[in-house]
N, C-alpha and C positions, 0 to 999 in steps of 0.2 A: 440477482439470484445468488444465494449461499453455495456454498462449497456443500453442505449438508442436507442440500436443497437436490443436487445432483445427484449425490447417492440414493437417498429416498427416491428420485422417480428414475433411479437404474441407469445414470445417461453415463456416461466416460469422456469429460470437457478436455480439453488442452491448456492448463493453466500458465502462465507464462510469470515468471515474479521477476521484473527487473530492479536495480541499486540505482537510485535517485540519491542516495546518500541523504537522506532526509524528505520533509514533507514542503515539497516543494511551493506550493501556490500559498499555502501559512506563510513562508519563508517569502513571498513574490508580494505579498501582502503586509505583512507585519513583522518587524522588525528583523531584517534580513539574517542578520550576525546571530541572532540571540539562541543560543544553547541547545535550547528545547526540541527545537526544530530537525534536530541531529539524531537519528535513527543509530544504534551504538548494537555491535555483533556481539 
């Protein structure tokens, strides 16, 4: 369910956003090192 999804049917969720410092299972999968996988603030 959307973040947008929420507000339209009125609900107030508890969203939690942790730093994995990148996308981890891509990176667990293919090609560990490779750049892309780097989530940048």
């Amino acid at each position: 369910m959307s973040v947008g999804t929420f507000a339209r049917r009125g609900l107030a969720p508890v969203i939690v956003v942790m730093d994995n410092r990148g996308y981890t299972v891509e990176r667990a999968i293919h090609h560990p090192e490779a750049a892309y996988h780097d989530v940048t603030a």
